[in-house]
Structure formats: structure tokens, C-alpha cells
NUVEX-671039 format. One record per residue (C-alpha): x, y, z. Coordinates in steps of 0.5 Angstrom, whole numbers, plus 2048, in hexadecimal, padded with zeros to 3 digits. Each point is the difference from the previous one (the first is absolute). Example, Ala and Ser with C-alpha at 12.3 -4.5 7.8 and 13.67 -1.06 7.14 Angstrom:
2
8197F7810/8028077FE/
! end
This chain:
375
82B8137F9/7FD7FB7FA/7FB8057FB/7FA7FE7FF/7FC8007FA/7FA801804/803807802/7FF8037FA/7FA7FE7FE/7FD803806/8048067FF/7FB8007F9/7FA7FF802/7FF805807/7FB8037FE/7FB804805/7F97FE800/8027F97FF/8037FA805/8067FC7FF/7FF7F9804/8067FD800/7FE7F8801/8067FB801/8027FA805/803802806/808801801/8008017F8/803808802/7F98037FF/802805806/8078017FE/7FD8027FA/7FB805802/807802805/8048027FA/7FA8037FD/7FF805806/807802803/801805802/7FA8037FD/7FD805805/7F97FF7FC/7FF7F9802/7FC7FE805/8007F8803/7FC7FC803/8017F8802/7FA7FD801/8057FA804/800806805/7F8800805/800807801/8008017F8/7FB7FB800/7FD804806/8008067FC/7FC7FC7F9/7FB7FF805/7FE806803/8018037F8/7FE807800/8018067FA/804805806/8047FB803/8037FE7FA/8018077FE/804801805/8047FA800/8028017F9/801807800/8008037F9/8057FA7FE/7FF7FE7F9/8027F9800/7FC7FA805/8047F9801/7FB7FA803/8037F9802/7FE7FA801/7F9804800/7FC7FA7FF/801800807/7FA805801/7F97FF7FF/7FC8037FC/8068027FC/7FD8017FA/7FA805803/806804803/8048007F9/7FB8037FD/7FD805805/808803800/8018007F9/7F8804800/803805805/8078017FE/8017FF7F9/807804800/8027FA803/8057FA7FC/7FE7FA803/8047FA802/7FD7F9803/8047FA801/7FD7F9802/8047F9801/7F97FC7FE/7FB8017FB/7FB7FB805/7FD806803/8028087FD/7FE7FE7F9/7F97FE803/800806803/8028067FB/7FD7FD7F9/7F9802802/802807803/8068027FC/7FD7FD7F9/8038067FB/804802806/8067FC800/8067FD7FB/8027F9804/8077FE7FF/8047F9802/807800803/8037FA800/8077FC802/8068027FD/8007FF7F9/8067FE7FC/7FF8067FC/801804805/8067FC803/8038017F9/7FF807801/804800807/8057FC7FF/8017FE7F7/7FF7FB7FC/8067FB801/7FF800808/7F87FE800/8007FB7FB/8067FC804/7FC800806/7F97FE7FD/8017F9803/801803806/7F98057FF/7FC7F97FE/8017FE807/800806804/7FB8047FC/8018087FF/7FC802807/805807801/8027FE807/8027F97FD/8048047FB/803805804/8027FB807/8027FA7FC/8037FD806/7FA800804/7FC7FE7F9/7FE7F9804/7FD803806/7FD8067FD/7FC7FB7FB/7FD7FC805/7FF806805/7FD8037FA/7FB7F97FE/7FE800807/800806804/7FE8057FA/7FD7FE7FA/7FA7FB803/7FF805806/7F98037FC/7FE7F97FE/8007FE807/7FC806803/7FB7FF7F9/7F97FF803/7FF7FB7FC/8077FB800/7FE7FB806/8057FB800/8068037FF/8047FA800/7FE7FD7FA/8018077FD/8067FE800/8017F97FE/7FC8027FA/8058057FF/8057FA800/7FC7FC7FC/7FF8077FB/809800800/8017F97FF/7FB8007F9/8048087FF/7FF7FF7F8/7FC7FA7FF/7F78007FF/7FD801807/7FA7FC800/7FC802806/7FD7F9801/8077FE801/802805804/7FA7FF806/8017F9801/808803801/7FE805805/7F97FD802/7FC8067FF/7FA8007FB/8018027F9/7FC807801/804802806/8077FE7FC/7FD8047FA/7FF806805/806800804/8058007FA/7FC8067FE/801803806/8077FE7FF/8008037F9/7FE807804/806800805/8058007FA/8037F9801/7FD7FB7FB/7FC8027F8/7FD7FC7FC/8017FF7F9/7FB7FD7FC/7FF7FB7F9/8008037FA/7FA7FE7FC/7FE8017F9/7FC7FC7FC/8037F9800/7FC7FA804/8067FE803/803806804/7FF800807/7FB806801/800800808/8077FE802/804805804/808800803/801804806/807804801/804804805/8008077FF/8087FE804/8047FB7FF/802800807/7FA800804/7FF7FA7FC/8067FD801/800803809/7F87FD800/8047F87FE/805803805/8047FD7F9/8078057FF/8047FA7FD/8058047FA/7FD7FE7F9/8057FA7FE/7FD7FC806/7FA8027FE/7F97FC7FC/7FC8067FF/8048037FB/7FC8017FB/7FA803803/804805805/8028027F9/7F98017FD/7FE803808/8068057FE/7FE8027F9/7F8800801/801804806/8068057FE/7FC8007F9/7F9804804/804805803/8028027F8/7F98007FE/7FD804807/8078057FF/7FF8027F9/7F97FF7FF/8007FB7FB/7F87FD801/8017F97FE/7FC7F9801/8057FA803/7FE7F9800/8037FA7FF/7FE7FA7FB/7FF7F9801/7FB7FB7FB/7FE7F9803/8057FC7FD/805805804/8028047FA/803807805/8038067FF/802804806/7FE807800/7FC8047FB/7FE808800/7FA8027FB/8028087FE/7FC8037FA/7FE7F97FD/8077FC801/8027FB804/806800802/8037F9801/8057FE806/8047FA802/805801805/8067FB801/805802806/8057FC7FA/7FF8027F9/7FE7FC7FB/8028017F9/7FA7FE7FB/7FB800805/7F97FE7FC/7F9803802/7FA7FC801/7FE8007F8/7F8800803/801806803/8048047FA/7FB7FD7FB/7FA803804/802806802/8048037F9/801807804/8067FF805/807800801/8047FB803/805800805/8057FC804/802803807/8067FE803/806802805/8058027FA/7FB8057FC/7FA802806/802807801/7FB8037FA/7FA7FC803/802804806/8018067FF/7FC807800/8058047FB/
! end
């Protein structure tokens, strides 16, 4: 069994009188997690939300049904819970009236729990994202040496656990995966009408993985409007499949100061929506599988150790760029990632000469374990 470092984490923070909600996109071992966390524990009591005669239960919610089924436990573990209405209402009136109770709610998407829980549980509850497998947590399982080797495998199969665990069927669980499981919110989302174009504009979002989006571009591509792309990327975002990262603009009259890339929180879904398996020697889109690996495993390091941090990327309009930015504290960390290193590499002087405060730094396949890591 893999250790996560989530584990951990929610271990610290139990606490009764407050909620864990634990967000995350389906198939990244949110119940696995919560399975780890609970076995063999005779004071847990577990509701799946998949399950209609848990949904039954929430419907009918009274105080004395609810003590009977917990019947003095200590712990109470909710999955899928955005599956119930009213869930935040419901939340709050267990917490209310059973306060001895460490609470545990897993949902596979925040388009709808998150809605539902802010207001009713605000002071209430400590909001927690697990993600796929980091590379961290693979080091951890299985030592340096053999994670850093297969890392050109990792850019094209990305780090969901079932990939990582059943290599041999990687294929096949990734397109099951794209297809079956990770739109299945989306698609049953009131206000997605055309699932089709969702798709395509998830295509479209794949093959400009790393580059400037334009929004305007992307409706003539998938023959929307502009808004309804604007709001479909948005619900994306909130299914955990895609996140922005926005221009870095300070003062200079050149920056782009609207500009935005958009990246893949796995680097499989990206390459399983493209249907694109290809090993990397046959490869074009190197560099920004690279950069789409980086980003991403680079978020899992902050979100895991509470680094509290604004990335962007930097780019003027006579093309000067710089791949990745994080403002912590007043200093902007600078980033450039190349899969080859490239000694004496030179950072665009307009952004150096701008912006005093900052560090520079080239990220490549011989040296990017640092940038990666939680220790």
C-alpha cells in the first residue's frame, strides 16, 4: 500500500466540533484513504452517498435515527456526500447535535458540495485536496533511483494510483478513466447542455497544454460563445481536471496582464483525452509535458506542506517569458524548465532589471528533484 501524505495530515487535524472535507477528482483513492484511515476501527461509522438507501437515510434526516445509527461511535466517515441534498444543512445539524463526533466528508467534485457546505458549515469545517500520486510519495514508497527512471513513463501516464499500481492495463484504466469517471459530474451538471463540445474543448485545452489560451480562439475551435467557454473551463477547474495560471503583471507597460495558460492536473488524462500514448522519443510535445509535469507535481508541494504561495507565468509583448513564477513573502521565484539542461541559460534582463527581489532558477531532468520535493 502506497502511504499518502494526506494520511497524516488528516490524522493532525481531527478534531471534534469541526469537518474534514476531503475534495478531490474521482479515482485519485479518496475512499481508499478514508478505508486506511478507519480499518479495523470499531468506532467508525461509514456512509457511501453512491449507495440510494444512504441517500434515503439523508432525506428523512431526524436527531433519534441518526443516534441510533451511529450508536455511541466516535468517528463518522461520509463519501461521495455531494450526492445528498441539502448537505451542508445536514452537516451542520449532526455537528450541532452530536458534537463528540469526528467528522470525515469526502466528495469526488467541488461543483456542487462546496456550494452546499460553505455557508452552513462557515467556522465549521478545514477543507483538505488529495490529489493523484505525487512523485514525492513514490520516492517515499519505492526510493529515488527508481522513480526518477521512470519519469518519462510518469510524463505519459501520469500518477493516478490505479495507473501506478496495474501498469499493465495503464491504457485502458486511463481512457476508462477520461471517459467513464472523471466527466461523470460535469455531464450530469444542470448547466452543461452540450456535452460534446465539452469534450472537444477539452481536446482543444490538450493540445494548447502550456501555451496562452485565448478564449476568443478557443469558441471559434469549438463553436461556442466566449461566455459559455469561460464557464465551462470554470467547471472544469472544479471537477480537478484542468487549473489556470495566470500573467504576472507588475508595473511594466509591456506585460500581458490578462493572459492565462491552462494545465492538467495529470499528465495521463491529458494525453488519454488526445487518445496520444506515444513514448517520448517519438514524441513533439516534450516540452510542455515537461512543463504540464512540473506545474502540476510543483502544486501538490505547496498544497501538501502548506507553502501559501501566487504562481504565474510572465510574458511581454515583444515575447520575453518566463515559464513559472511563485510570489512567497515579496520574492518572486523565477522558473524556467527545459527537459535538457542547458547550461548558461539567461533570463530575460526586462524582468531581472524590474523586479530586484527574486531568484532564478533552470529546472531540468538532471536537477528537478528539489523543486519536487516536500522535505
Amino acid at each position: 500500500m502506497i502511504k499518502r501524505f494526506m494520511e497524516l495530515k488528516i490524522a493532525e487535524l481531527r478534531s471534534k466540533g469541526k469537518a474534514l472535507i476531503l475534495l478531490g477528482a474521482r479515482r485519485t483513492g479518496k475512499t481508499t484513504l478514508l478505508n486506511m484511515i478507519s480499518l479495523n476501527n470499531q468506532d467508525t461509522a461509514w456512509l457511501n452517498a453512491d449507495e440510494p438507501e444512504v441517500r434515503a437515510l439523508f432525506e428523512h434526516f431526524g436527531s433519534a435515527q441518526f443516534g441510533f445509527l451511529f450508536g455511541g461511535k466516535k468517528n463518522l466517515v461520509i463519501d461521495e456526500a455531494q450526492r445528498i441534498q441539502d448537505i451542508g444543512i445536514k452537516l451542520k445539524l449532526i455537528i450541532d447535535q452530536f458534537p463528540e463526533i469526528n467528522m470525515i466528508v469526502s466528495g469526488s467534485s467541488s461543483l456542487d458540495l462546496a456550494n452546499k457546505i460553505n455557508e452552513p458549515l462557515t467556522g465549521r469545517k478545514i477543507e483538505l485536496r488529495l490529489f493523484p500520486l505525487s512523485f514525492q510519495e513514490m520516492v517515499d514508497h519505492h526510493g529515488w533511483l527508481k522513480e526518477k527512471q521512470l519519469i518519462p513513463y510518469r510524463l505519459i501516464y501520469g500518477y493516478y494510483p490505479e495507473i501506478v499500481t496495474k501498469p499493465e492495463d495503464a491504457r485502458r484504466n486511463l481512457v476508462e478513466i477520461s471517459e467513464s469517471y472523471l466527466f461523470k459530474d460535469l455531464f450530469s451538471y444542470e448547466g452543461i447542455h452540450k456535452p460534446g463540445k465539452l469534450m472537444k474543448l477539452v481536446q482543444a485545452l490538450a493540445l494548447q497544454m502550456g501555451k496562452e489560451v485565448s478564449y476568443l480562439e478557443l469558441s471559434r475551435m469549438v463553436e461556442l460563445d466566449k461566455e459559455t467557454i469561460e464557464k465551462y473551463i470554470g467547471l472544469l477547474e472544479q471537477a480537478f481536471i484542468v487549473f489556470r495560471l495566470p500573467a504576472f503583471s507588475r508595473n511594466l507597460r509591456k506585460e500581458l496582464k490578462r493572459g492565462r495558460k491552462i494545465y492538467f492536473y495529470d499528465n495521463g488524462i491529458r494525453n488519454a483525452v488526445l487518445s496520444n500514448f506515444s513514448p517520448l522519443e517519438l514524441r513533439q510535445d516534450v516540452g510542455g509535458l515537461w512543463e504540464n509535469f512540473l506545474i502540476s507535481e510543483r502544486l501538490k508541494v505547496l498544497k501538501y506542506n502548506d507553502i501559501y504561495s501566487n504562481a504565474y507565468f510572465w510574458r511581454t509583448q515583444d515575447q520575453q517569458e518566463i515559464d513559472y513564477i511563485e510570489d512567497r513573502d515579496g520574492i518572486l521565484h523565477a522558473f524556467e524548465f527545459k527537459w535538457k539542461s542547458k547550461p548558461g541559460y539567461k533570463f530575460s534582463r526586462t524582468f531581472t532589471e524590474s523586479y530586484p527581489v527574486h531568484s532564478l532558477n533552470v529546472i531540468h531532468s538532471g536537477n528537478f528533484e528539489e523543486f519536487l520535493s516536500l522535505k
